[in-house]
C-alpha angles and dihedrals in degrees: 000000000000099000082055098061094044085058094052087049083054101050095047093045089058098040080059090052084047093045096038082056095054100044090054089056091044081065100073091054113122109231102249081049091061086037090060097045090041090050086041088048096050100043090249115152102248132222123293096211088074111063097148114068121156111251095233088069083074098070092047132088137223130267094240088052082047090051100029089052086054097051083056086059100033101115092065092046111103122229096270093046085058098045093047085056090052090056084051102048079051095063092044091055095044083044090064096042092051122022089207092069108080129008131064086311098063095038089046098050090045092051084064092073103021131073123182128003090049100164105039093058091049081058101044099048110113116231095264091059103050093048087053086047101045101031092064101073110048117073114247093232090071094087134016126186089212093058113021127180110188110163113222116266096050079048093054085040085055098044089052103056110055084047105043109017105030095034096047087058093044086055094053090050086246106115097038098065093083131059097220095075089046091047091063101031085061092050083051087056097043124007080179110049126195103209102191086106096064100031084108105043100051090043096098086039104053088109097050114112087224097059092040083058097042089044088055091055089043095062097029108117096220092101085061089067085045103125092228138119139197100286089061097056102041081052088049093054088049094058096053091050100055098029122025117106121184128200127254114278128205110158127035098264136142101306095038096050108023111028098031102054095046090053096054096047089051082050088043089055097042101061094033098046114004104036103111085194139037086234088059095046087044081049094064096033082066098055088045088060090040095048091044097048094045093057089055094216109146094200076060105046096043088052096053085047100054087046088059102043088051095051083062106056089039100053104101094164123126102275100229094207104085088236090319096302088143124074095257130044113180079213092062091035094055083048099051086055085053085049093049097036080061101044100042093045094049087044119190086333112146094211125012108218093165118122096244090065097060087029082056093042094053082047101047078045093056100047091050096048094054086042091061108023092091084060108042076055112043095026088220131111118295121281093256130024090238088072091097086059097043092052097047083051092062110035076060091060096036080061105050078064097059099054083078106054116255128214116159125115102262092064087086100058087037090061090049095053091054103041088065083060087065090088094042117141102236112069097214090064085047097051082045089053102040091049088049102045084049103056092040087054089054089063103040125075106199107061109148098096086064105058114071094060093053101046081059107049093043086058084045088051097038092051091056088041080061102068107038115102091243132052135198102196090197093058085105111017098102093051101042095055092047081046097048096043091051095049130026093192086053082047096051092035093058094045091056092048091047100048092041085052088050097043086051087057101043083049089057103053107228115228084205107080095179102046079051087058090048093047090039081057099040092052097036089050087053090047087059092042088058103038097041093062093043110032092176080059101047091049092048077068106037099117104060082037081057095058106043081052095053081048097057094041098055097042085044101243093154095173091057097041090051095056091045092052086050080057082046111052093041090080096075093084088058086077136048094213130046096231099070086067104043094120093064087038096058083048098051093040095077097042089054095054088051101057129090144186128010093348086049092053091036087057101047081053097062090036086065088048099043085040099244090138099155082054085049094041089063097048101046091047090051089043090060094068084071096058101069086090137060089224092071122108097233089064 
């Protein structure tokens, strides 16, 4: 067994000899020579142009086969052997961008100052050097990105080989180790680059050898002459967000601070300047997160984020989305990558003490304080109609924050902040603020002052649910059962409010049978959300418990009678006997014999976990009849 895995090992180490020869060859290849045995390869009609090709091309294959042959072995090459492919995906890459670069041409020009040890100076030129080398002898008026002419099959070759051949590298962590290969694929994203993004972040590195260098490529002109539109760099960008990988990176070299400024300013650019639709600039918003996050800098990341979060409050424009009624809002979008810039940076970590999570906490504060604060002042609608999207985005990224237990003194102002949100007019930004004020009130101990203001901005809210033509009955439910379980006087205090809101409908007969339904429901499902938390709360108020449930169940309002038994059963755990609780029990008992199918199962259920096992003991019995057959739902 050992002997043949030795053997394997041995056969894959000399199929990458095999494969690294014959990617250095590859290298010498002119461009319409690797067009003609891609197209070949693929089965593409080639060009007809080119009606002469020598016949030994045949038996050669592509540069994408040749790189996409290494990633597959890519796990038994050794570290020089990865970063040598990297120079030579480089080449290949370069090769596709100008012509000059590979092929008789460029040998032929550098032969002309160089004398021996062609071909290992053609491999050992930096990038910079080999753009300044090959640029100079083709006339600038060959290619134009503002009007660019690509045939076909070098446009197919092209294609294939970001998808097929770079990717497949990138994928493997293979191409990504050198800065070469970054540097141009951020000159194929942005020839022009905006630089406010990284100002920062290159600020403690302006004396390093690696950013001088990475400062002179990114304002180098020869991107300009690129033959590229806008499809190949919005696949491009696309590339680097779903399969770049970068080491890890501990000291400010020449990945840290070269290859990885200049990438996020060409990402920068591309979503700020260069992005035709809001999906393309979230696209390389995307990779800017993903590439922030990965090197693990907090200076980085914090910028990125900051970039982000102002580009959120300072996005006035129509949000296309009808108050996120569609599947996609580039204003939640943009939220969920603040959520994920915070939760990837701070990793599994049980409490972030860093200084990016409470940097991030003041900012996120900040925002949401100018974002309400017309309408804390005027008690009107927000400014823009794009204030219901701006505020989900960032409650998301408010509750990235609290996964990791927060406990710094501008939590308090921030909870007061969103629990007046609580009673805002649009129910997406309730069910936000109710999700995040829930799990925030799990972590923290001290939670009764508090209490008072949201108890009165949930009635508040409540009261205006009320009247809207449609109702989400788990709008409230997360925070109302934190709430109740915290406090027993927020608990009493809720049910009463709940059960007096009910009896003053039942008083004014509704002509709408079916809204009184929706509201019966609403209320009923609250009422469980409370009791169940706080039993010695939920039986202070049995009795008129007792009665809204006798109501819905004459009149055979199941849903809500099903809600209101969950109240009711809850308040087993009040007591340590049955028998202090003989009187719910006699109530329930007939219900529960009533009942059929998956309620009925659904309440047994809870009657095992309240207790209540005489109540489960007769639904379960009952239950057993429907099995005798493979049609039941409990099969």
């Amino acid at each position: 067994m050992c002997n043949e895995v030795l053997e394997t090992i041995h056969q894959k180490r000399k199929k990458i000899t095999d494969l690294l020869d014959e990617a250095k060859l590859a290298c010498d290849r002119a461009l319409f020579q690797e067009v003609y045995i891609w197209n070949v390869a693929a089965g593409e009609p080639t060009s007809k142009k080119r009606k002469s090709v020598p016949i030994e091309l045949k038996s050669q294959r592509s540069w994408t086969t040749i790189l996409s042959d290494i990633a597959r072995l890519s796990h038994f090459m050794k570290i020089i052997e990865q970063e040598l492919i990297s120079k030579y995906a480089t080449i290949y890459l370069l090769g596709f961008l100008n012509p000059n670069s590979t092929g008789c041409n460029f040998f032929t020009l550098r032969s002309m100052t160089l004398k021996d040890g062609l071909v290992d100076a053609f491999f050992e030129l930096d990038l910079e050097e080999r753009l300044e080398d090959t640029s100079r002898y083709f006339s600038a008026n060959e290619f134009d990105q503002i009007n660019v002419c690509i045939d076909g099959p070098r446009e197919r070759a092209f294609n294939g080989f970001l998808r097929f051949g770079l990717a497949a590298l990138w994928r493997e962590s293979v191409a990504s180790n050198t800065t070469d290969i970054l540097h141009l694929v951020a000159m194929v994203i942005a020839p022009q680059l905006d630089t406010s993004l990284i100002g920062n972040i290159v600020a403690p590195w302006e004396d390093i050898p690696a950013w001088i260098k990475a400062s002179r490529l990114m304002g180098c002109l020869y991107p300009h002459s690129f033959p590229l539109h806008y499809t190949h760099r919005l696949l491009t960008v696309k590339l680097v967000f779903e399969n770049l990988l970068l080491p890890e990176i501990n000291t400010p070299n020449a990945m840290l601070a070269g290859a990885v400024p200049h990438l996020l300013a060409a990402l920068y650019t591309f979503a700020r300047h260069m992005a035709r639709t809001s999906e393309d600039a979230h696209l390389a918003h995307q990779a800017l997160v993903q590439i922030s996050t990965q090197t693990g800098q907090e200076l980085i990341v914090r910028e990125v984020f900051y970039n982000l979060l102002s580009q959120t409050i300072e996005d006035k424009n129509q949000c296309k989305c009808r108050g996120c009624k569609v599947d996609w809002c580039p204003h939640a979008a943009r939220g969920k990558l603040l959520q994920q810039c915070i939760i990837s940076f701070n990793g599994s970590r049980h409490y972030a003490d860093g200084t990016f999570t409470e940097q991030a906490l003041i900012a996120l504060k900040a925002s949401l304080e100018e974002l309400l604060s017309p309408w804390r002042e005027e008690a009107e609608e927000f400014p823009h109609s794009n204030s219901a999207c701006i505020l989900r985005t960032l409650l998301y990224a408010i509750e990235a924050l609290f996964h990791f237990l927060l406990d710094f003194e501008h939590v308090t102002g921030l909870l007061e902040l969103i629990i007046q949100l609580l009673h805002h007019s649009d129910s997406r930004v309730r069910i936000a603020s109710s999700s995040l004020l829930s799990l925030a009130f799990s972590h923290i101990q001290s939670t009764d002052i508090y209490m008072n203001s949201m108890l009165e901005n949930i009635k508040a809210a409540i009261e205006t649910v009320l009247l809207q033509p449609k109702i989400n009955i788990k709008e409230f439910q997360s925070v109302v059962s934190v709430a109740a379980r915290k406090s027993t006087t927020f608990a009493i205090s809720f049910l009463s409010f709940l059960i007096e809101s009910r009896q003053e409908k039942l008083r004014w007969k509704s002509n709408d049978e079916k809204k009184d339904i929706i509201i019966a429901n609403f209320i009923s499902y609250l009422i469980a959300s409370g009791a169940m938390p706080n039993p010695r709360a939920a039986y202070k108020k049995v009795r008129a418990i007792q009665s809204l449930f006798k109501f819905e169940s004459k009149r055979n309002n199941s849903a809500a009678a099903s809600n209101l038994i969950a109240a009711l059963l809850s308040t087993r755990k009040a007591f340590i006997f049955q028998k202090q609780c003989k009187e719910v029990i006699g109530l329930v008992r007939y219900f529960a014999s009533e009942s059929v199918g998956w309620r009925a199962y659904q309440m047994a259920c809870h009657a095992m976990c309240t207790g209540n096992f005489e109540i489960a003991e007769i639904i379960y019995t009952k239950l057993t009849f429907q099995t005798s057959t493979q049609r039941s739902f409990l099969w």
